[in-house]
N, C-alpha and C positions, 0 to 999 in steps of 0.2 A: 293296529293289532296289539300296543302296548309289548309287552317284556315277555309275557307268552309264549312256547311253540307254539304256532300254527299248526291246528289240525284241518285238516284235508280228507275226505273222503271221494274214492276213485269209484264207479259204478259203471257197471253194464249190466247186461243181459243174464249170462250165466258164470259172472264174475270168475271166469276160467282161460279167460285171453287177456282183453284191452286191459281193465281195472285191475289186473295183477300186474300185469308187465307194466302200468304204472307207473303203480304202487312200488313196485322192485325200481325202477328208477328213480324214486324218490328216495328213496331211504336207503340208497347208495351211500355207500362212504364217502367223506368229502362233500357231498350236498350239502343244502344248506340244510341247516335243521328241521323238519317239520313231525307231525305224531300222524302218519300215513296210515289210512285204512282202506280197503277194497269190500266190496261189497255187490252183490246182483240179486235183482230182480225176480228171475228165478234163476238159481244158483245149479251147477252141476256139481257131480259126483267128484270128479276130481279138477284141478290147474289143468288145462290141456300140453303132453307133452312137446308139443311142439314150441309152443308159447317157453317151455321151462327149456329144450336145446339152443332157440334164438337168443333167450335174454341170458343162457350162458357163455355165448358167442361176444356178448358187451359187458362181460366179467359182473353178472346180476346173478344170484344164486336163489331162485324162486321154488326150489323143488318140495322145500318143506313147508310151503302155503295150500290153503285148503278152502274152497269156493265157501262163503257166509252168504243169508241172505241180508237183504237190507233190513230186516225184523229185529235184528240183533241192535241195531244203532237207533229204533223206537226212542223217541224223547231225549237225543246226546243231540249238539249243536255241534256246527261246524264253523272253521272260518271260509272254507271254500268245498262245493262240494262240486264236483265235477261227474256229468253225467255220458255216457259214450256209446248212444245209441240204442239205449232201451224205449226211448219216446214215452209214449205215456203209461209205461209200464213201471215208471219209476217214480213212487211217491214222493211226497212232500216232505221233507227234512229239514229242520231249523240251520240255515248257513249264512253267512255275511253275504257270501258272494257265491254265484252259481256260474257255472261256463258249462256250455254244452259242445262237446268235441263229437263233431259230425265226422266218424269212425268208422270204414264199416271192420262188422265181426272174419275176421281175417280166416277162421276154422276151417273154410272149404276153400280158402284162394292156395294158387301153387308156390311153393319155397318161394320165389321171389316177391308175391306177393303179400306174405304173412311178413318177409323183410319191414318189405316198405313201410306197412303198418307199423311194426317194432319202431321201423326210424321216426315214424310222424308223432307217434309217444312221445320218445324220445325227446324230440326236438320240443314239443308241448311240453313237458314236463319241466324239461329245463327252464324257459324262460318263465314257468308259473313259477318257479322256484327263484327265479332273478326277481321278480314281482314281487312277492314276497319277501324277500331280502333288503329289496329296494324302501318296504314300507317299512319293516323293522329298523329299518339303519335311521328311518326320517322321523 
């Protein structure tokens, strides 16, 4: 990945849950560096608030985020683009490396289950961000 931040692109469906909350975990303070973007497929009107009360529960302040579609990132490259359960709704984008996080969209599960999702982020996020660390450092 050379001397570069790594850019990262986070995607789902309607870029208003998984690919924000992220995104919000990546670009955490204290992470490792990277140039985090979010993006969906088809995109909704707003972050859904639920998504912006949990990731303030893990001190992520997402509320001034705003769903994009993935049109906007047309012809930009990535070094990692991560996709979260839009399946074949989600075109083709120039990335080194691609991982598909089999997610589901957490918007109709109950408070514990929108949790859990947060946490499997979470946990995902982190170690693509040790991953990444790990390559920079070598």
């Amino acid at each position: 990945m050379g001397s570069h931040v790594p850019r990262v692109l986070f995607v789902c469906v309607e870029n208003a849950c998984r690919s924000q909350m992220a995104a919000g975990f990546a670009r955490r303070p204290g992470s490792y560096r990277i140039d985090a973007h979010s993006a969906g497929s088809a995109p909704a009107d707003a972050v859904n608030p639920r998504a912006i009360a949990v990731m303030a529960e893990r001190g992520c302040d997402i509320s001034g985020c705003v769903p994009q579609s993935l049109d906007a990132f047309r012809g930009e490259a990535f070094d990692v683009l991560v996709t979260m359960g839009c399946g074949d709704a989600c075109p083709w984008l120039p990335a080194q490396r691609r991982e598909d996080w089999a997610l589901p969209d957490p918007k109709h599960l109950d408070d514990a289950g929108f949790r859990a999702v947060r946490d499997d982020i979470e946990r995902r996020v982190r170690a693509l961000l040790d991953r990444l660390e790990d390559e920079h450092a070598g």
